[in-house]
C-alpha positions as CSV (number, residue, x, y, z in Angstrom):
1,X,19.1,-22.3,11.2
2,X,15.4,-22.1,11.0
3,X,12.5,-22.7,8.2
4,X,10.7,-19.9,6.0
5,X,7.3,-20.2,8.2
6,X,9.4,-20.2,11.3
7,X,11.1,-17.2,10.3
8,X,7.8,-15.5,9.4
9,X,5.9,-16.2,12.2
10,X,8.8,-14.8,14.7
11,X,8.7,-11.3,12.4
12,X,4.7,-11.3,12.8
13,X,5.4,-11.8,16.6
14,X,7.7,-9.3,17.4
15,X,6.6,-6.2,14.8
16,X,4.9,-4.2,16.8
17,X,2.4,-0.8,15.4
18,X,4.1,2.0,15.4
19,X,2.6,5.0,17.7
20,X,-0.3,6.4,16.8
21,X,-1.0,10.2,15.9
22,X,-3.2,12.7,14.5
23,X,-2.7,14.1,11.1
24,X,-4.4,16.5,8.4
25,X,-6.5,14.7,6.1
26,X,-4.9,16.3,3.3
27,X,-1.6,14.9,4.4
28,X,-2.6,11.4,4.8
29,X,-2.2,9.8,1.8
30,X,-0.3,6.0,2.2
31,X,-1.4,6.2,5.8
32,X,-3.1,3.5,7.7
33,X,-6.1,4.8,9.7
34,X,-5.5,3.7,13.7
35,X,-9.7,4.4,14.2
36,X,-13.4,3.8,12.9
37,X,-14.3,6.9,11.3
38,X,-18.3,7.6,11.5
39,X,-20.0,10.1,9.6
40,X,-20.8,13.4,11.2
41,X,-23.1,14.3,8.7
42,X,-25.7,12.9,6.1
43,X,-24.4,12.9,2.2
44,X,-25.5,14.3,0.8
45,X,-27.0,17.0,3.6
46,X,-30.6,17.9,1.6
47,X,-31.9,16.2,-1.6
48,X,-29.6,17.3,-4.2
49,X,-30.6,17.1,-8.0
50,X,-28.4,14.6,-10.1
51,X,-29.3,16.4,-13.2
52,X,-29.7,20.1,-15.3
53,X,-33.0,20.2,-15.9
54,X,-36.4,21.0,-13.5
55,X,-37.7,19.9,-10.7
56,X,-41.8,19.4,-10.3
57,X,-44.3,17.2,-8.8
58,X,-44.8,13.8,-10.4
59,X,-48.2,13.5,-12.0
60,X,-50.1,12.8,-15.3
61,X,-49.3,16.2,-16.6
62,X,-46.7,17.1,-19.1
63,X,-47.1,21.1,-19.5
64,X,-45.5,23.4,-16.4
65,X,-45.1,27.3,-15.5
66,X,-41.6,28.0,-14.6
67,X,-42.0,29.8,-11.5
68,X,-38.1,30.5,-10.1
69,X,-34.8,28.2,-10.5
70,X,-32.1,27.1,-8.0
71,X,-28.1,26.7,-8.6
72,X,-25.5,24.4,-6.6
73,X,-25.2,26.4,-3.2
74,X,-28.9,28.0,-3.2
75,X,-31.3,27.5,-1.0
76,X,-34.9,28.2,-1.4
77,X,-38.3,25.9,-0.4
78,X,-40.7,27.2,-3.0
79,X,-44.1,25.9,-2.3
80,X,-44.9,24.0,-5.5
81,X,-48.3,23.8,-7.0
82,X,-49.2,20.7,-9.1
83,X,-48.7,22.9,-12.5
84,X,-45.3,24.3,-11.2
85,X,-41.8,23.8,-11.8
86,X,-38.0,25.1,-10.9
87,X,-35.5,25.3,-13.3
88,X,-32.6,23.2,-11.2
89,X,-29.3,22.2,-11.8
90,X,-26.8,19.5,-11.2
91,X,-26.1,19.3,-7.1
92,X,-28.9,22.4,-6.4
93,X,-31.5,21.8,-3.7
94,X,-34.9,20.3,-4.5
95,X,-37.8,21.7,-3.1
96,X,-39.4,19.4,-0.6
97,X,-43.0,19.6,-2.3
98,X,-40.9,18.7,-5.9
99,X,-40.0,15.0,-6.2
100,X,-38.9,14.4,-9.7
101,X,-36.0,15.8,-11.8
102,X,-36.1,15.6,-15.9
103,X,-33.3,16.1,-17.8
104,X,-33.7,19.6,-19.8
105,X,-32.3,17.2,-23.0
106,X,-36.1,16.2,-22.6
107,X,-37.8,18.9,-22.3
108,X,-38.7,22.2,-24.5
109,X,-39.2,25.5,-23.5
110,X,-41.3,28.4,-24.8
111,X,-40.8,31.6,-22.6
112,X,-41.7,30.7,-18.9
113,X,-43.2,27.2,-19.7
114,X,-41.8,23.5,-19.6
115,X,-43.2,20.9,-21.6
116,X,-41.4,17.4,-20.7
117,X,-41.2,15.4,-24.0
118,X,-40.4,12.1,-22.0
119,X,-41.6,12.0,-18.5
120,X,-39.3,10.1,-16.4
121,X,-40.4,7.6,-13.6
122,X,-41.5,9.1,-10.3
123,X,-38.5,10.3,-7.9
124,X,-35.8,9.9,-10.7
125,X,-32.8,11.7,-11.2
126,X,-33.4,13.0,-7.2
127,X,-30.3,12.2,-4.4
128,X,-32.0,11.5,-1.6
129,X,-30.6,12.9,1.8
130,X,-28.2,10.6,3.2
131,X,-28.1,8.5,-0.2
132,X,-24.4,8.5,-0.2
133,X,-23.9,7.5,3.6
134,X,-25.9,8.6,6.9
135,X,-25.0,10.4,9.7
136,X,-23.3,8.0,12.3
137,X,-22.2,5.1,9.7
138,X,-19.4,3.8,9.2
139,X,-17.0,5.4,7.3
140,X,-14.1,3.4,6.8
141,X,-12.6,0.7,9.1
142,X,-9.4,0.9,10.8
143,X,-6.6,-0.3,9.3
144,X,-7.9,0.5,6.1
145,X,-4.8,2.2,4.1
146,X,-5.7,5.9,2.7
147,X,-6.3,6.3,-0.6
148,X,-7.0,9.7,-2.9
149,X,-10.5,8.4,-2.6
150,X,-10.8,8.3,0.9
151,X,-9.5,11.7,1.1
152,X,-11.8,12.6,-1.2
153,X,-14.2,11.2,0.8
154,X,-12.9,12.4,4.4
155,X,-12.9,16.1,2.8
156,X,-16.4,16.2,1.3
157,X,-18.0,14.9,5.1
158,X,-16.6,17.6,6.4
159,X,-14.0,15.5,8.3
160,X,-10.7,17.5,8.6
161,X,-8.2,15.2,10.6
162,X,-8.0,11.1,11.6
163,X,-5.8,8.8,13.6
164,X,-3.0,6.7,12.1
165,X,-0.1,4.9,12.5
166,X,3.2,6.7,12.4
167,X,5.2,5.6,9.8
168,X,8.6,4.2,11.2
169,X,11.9,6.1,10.2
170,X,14.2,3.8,8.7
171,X,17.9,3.7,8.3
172,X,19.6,1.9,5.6
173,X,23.1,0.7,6.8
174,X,25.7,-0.5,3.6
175,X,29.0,-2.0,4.8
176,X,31.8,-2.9,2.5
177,X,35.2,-1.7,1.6
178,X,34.7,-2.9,-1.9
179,X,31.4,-0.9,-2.7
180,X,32.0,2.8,-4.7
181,X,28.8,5.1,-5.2
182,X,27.0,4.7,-8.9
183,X,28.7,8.0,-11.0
184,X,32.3,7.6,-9.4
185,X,35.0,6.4,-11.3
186,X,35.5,2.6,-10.7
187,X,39.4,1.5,-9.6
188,X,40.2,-2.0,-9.8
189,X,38.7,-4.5,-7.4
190,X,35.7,-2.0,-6.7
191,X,32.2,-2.9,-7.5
192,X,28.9,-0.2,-7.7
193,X,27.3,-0.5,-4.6
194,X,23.0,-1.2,-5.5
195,X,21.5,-2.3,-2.7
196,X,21.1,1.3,-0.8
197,X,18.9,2.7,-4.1
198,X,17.3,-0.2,-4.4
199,X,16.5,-0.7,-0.5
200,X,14.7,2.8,-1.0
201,X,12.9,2.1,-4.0
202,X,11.3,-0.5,-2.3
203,X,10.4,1.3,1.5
204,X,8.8,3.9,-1.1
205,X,6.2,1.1,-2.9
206,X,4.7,1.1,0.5
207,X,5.0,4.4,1.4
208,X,8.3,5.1,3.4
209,X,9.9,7.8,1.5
210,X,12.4,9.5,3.7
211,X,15.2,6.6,4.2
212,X,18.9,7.8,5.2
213,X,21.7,5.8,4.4
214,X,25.0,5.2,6.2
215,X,28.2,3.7,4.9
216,X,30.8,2.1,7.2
217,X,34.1,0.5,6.7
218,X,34.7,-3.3,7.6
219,X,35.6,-2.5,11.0
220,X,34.4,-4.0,14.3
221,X,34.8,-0.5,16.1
222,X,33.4,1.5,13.4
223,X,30.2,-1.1,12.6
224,X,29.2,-1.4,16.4
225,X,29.2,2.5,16.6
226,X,27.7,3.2,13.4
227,X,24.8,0.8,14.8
228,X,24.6,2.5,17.8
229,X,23.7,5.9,16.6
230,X,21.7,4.4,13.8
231,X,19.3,2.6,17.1
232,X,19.1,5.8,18.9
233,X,17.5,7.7,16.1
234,X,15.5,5.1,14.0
235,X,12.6,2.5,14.5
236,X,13.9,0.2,11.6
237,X,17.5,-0.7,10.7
238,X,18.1,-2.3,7.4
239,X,21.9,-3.5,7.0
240,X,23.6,-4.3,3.8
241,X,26.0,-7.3,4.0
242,X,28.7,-8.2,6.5
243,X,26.0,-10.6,8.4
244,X,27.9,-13.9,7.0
245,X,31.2,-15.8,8.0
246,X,34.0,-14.1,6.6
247,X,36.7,-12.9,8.4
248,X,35.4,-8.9,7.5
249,X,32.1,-9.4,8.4
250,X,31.3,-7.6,11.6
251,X,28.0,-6.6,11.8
252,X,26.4,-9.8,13.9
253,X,29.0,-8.7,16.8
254,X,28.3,-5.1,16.4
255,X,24.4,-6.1,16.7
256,X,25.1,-8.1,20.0
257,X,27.4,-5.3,21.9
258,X,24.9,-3.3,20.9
259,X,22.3,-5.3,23.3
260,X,19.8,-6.1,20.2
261,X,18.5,-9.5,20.8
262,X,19.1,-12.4,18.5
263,X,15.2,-13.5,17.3
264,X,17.0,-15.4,14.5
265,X,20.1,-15.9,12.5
266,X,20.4,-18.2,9.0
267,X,17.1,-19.2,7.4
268,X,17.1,-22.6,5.9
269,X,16.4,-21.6,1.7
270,X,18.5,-20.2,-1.0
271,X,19.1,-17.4,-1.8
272,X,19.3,-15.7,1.5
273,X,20.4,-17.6,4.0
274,X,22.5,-15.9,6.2
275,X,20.1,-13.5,7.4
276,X,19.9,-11.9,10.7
277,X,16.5,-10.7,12.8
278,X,16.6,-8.8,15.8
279,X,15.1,-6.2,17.9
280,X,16.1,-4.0,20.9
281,X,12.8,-2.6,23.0
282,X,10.8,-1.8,19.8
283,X,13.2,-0.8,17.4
284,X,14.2,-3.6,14.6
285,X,17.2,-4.7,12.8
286,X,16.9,-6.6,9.7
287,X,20.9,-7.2,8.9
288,X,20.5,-8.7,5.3
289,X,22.9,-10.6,2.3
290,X,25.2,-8.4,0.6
291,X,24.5,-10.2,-2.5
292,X,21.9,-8.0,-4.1
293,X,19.5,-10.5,-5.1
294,X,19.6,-11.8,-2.5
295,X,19.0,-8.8,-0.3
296,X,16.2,-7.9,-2.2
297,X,14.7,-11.5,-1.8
298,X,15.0,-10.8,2.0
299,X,13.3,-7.3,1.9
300,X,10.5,-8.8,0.0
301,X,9.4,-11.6,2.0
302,X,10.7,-10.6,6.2
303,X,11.8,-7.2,5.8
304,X,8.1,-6.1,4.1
305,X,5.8,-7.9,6.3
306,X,7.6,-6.3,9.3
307,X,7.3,-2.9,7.7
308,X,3.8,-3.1,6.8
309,X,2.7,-4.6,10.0
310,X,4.5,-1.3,12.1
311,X,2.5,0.8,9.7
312,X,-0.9,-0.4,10.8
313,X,-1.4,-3.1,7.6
314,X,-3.1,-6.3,8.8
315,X,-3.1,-8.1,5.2
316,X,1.3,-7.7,5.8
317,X,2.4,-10.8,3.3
318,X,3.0,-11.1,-0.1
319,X,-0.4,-13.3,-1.1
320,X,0.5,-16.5,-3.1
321,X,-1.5,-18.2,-5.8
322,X,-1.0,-21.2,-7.9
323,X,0.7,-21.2,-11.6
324,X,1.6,-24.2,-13.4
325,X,5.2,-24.3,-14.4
326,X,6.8,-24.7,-18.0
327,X,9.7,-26.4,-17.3
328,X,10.7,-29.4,-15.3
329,X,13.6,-29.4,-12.2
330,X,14.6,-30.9,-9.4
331,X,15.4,-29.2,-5.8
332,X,18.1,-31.0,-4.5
333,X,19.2,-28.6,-2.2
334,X,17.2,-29.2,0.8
335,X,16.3,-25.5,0.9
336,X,13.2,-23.6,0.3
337,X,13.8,-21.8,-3.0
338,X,12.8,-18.2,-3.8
339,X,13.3,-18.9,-7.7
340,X,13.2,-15.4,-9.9
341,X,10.2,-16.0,-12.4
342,X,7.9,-14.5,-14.7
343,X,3.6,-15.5,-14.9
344,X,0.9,-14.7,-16.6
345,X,-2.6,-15.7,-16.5
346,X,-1.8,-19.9,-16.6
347,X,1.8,-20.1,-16.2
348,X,4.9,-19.2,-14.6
349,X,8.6,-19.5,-16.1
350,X,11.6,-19.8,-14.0
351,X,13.8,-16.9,-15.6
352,X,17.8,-18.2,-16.2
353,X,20.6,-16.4,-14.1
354,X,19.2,-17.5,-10.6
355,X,22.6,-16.3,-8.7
356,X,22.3,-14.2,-5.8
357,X,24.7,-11.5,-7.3
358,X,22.5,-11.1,-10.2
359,X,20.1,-8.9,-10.8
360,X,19.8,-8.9,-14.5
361,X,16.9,-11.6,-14.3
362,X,15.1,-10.1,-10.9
363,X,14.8,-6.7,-13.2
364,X,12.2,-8.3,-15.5
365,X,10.6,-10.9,-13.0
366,X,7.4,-10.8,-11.5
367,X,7.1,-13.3,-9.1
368,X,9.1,-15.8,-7.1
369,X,8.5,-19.2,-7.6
370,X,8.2,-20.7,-3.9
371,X,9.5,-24.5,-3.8
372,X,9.6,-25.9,-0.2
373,X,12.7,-27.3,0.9
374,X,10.4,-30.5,0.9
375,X,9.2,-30.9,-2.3
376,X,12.7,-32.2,-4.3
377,X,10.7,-32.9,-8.1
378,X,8.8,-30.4,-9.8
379,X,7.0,-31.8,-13.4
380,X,6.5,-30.0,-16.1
381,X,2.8,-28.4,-16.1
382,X,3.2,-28.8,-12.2
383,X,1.1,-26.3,-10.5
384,X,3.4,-24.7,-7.9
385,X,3.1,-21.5,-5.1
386,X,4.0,-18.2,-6.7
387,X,4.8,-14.6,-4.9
388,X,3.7,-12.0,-6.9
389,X,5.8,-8.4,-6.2
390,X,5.0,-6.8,-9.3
């Protein structure tokens, strides 16, 4: 049995990126980018007007002729004389002898002349060429996850496809004899099996949204072939229970005759303990508590951080920050406790129903409040590590 940073720190080591490859821009969304991108062009790509309105030569005069006028997508250099003036609009090309845009809100007009009611300040209301960014600059770093924004932003340099990281195919493993499917009728000694649903809500906050899911019976022979077919055709393996002691629970033997290698097995903290790490070549298995809080507990703080480093993150842990707590208690356990709470701007409660079957609390929590396994008493107004996963 190992400690939390133990645990964390063998995940980090042995997570490795997923592939890289090249995708549409337009498909990237949730990606994480596996190259610099530079610009290929200046933005904009010729002094653009920010404003409706006309374009002339800054100077003491107030009184212009009109002499032609340019829309978004025109292009025309008009020599401008020191009386002279386009009408322009919003994104349209300035003329390079014109250096000063006013707002037609300040103007008036009487047939083919301008007079500017408030003169605005030399050069204003002009996008200069390569305002935005210049040609060569950096774009966005790697690593850097894509956004509608950077889409946005890929699409209107011209760029049409990028590098990223792959994102890993997972397989979601439930074992159990006792566990029916949610909208099935429910015989005696059955429970509704959760964990699969909630498994693949999770994988879809950070952007894994085709998950299968396998069901096996408490067999030795059906776990360890189920796991084999599940490592030949995914990168990640998620299993749901049968990883503790119990004379049903298979799935730590049907991991080893499968050759994946033992990284770690039992974590010393509550709830969660008996949880099971491994990998084979570059694929990883995360076997995790039946109990669905504590499954979830798992995902959150080893399954994620494994996830999100394969996808190219390099930020891959839940950040912590300090609360101070409402209540005093005592941690007599000797365990690091992943306690279900709920925090706001100064404080933190520890929510009631703390079992690791329960899930009634973890559905309105926020946070978990993080107690090492060596700190034993906690005051009241104590400030203490949270984990936000809201």
């Amino acid at each position: 049995m190992i400690q939390v940073d133990d645990a964390l720190s063998i995940i980090a080591e042995n997570s490795a990126k997923m592939p890289v490859k090249k995708i549409k821009v337009g498909k990237s969304l949730g990606f994480v980018l596996a190259e610099a991108i530079y610009s290929p062009i200046d933005m904009p790509p010729f002094r653009q007007s920010a404003m409706d309105g006309y374009a002339f030569v800054h100077s003491e005069l107030s009184r212009f002729s009109v002499i032609s006028s340019s829309q978004a997508g025109d292009y025309s250099n008009l020599k401008l004389e020191k009386n002279e003036a386009i009408r322009i609009f919003t994104g349209a090309y300035v003329p390079d002898d014109a250096d000063t845009v006013v707002m037609q809100e300040h103007t008036t007009v009487t047939g083919d002349k301008v007079q500017i009611d408030i003169l605005p300040d030399s050069f204003a209301n002009v996008r200069n060429k390569g305002e935005q960014i210049e040609k060569g600059q950096l774009v966005l770093e790697k690593n850097t996850i894509i956004t509608p924004a950077a889409i946005g932003f890929f699409a209107c340099l011209g760029i049409t496809q990028i590098k990223v990281y792959s994102k890993p195919k997972v397989a979601i493993l439930v074992t159990g004899n006792e566990l029916v499917r949610a909208g099935k009728k429910l015989p005696q000694g059955k429970i509704y099996e959760s964990n699969s649903v909630m498994l693949e809500a999770a994988l879809k906050e950070i952007g894994i949204k085709k998950t299968i899911v396998f069901r096996v019976k408490d067999s030795l022979k059906a776990t360890t072939k189920m796991i084999e077919s599940c490592l030949d055709q995914f990168d990640v393996v998620l299993i749901s229970g049968g990883i503790s002691v119990g004379d049903y629970d298979f799935v730590k033997e049907a991991l080893l005759q499968n050759g994946v290698e033992e990284l770690f097995y039992k974590i010393n903290q509550k709830p969660g303990k008996p949880l099971f790490f491994g990998k084979k070549e570059k694929k990883l298995v995360f076997a995790l508590p039946g109990n669905p809080a504590s499954s979830l507990t798992c995902f959150y703080v080893y399954g994620l951080p494994a996830l999100k480093k394969r996808l190219g993150f390099t930020d891959i842990h839940l950040p912590k920050m300090n609360r101070k707590i409402t209540t005093a208690f005592q941690n007599k356990t000797g365990k690091t406790l992943f306690l279900k709470g709920f925090y706001d701007d100064d404080c933190v409660t520890v929510l009631e129903s703390q079992s690791s079957a329960m899930l009634n609390t973890f559905a309105v929590a926020n946070c978990f409040v993080y107690v090492p396994y060596t700190i034993v008493n906690v005051q009241e107004k104590q400030e203490i590590k949270i984990i936000p996963f809201n």
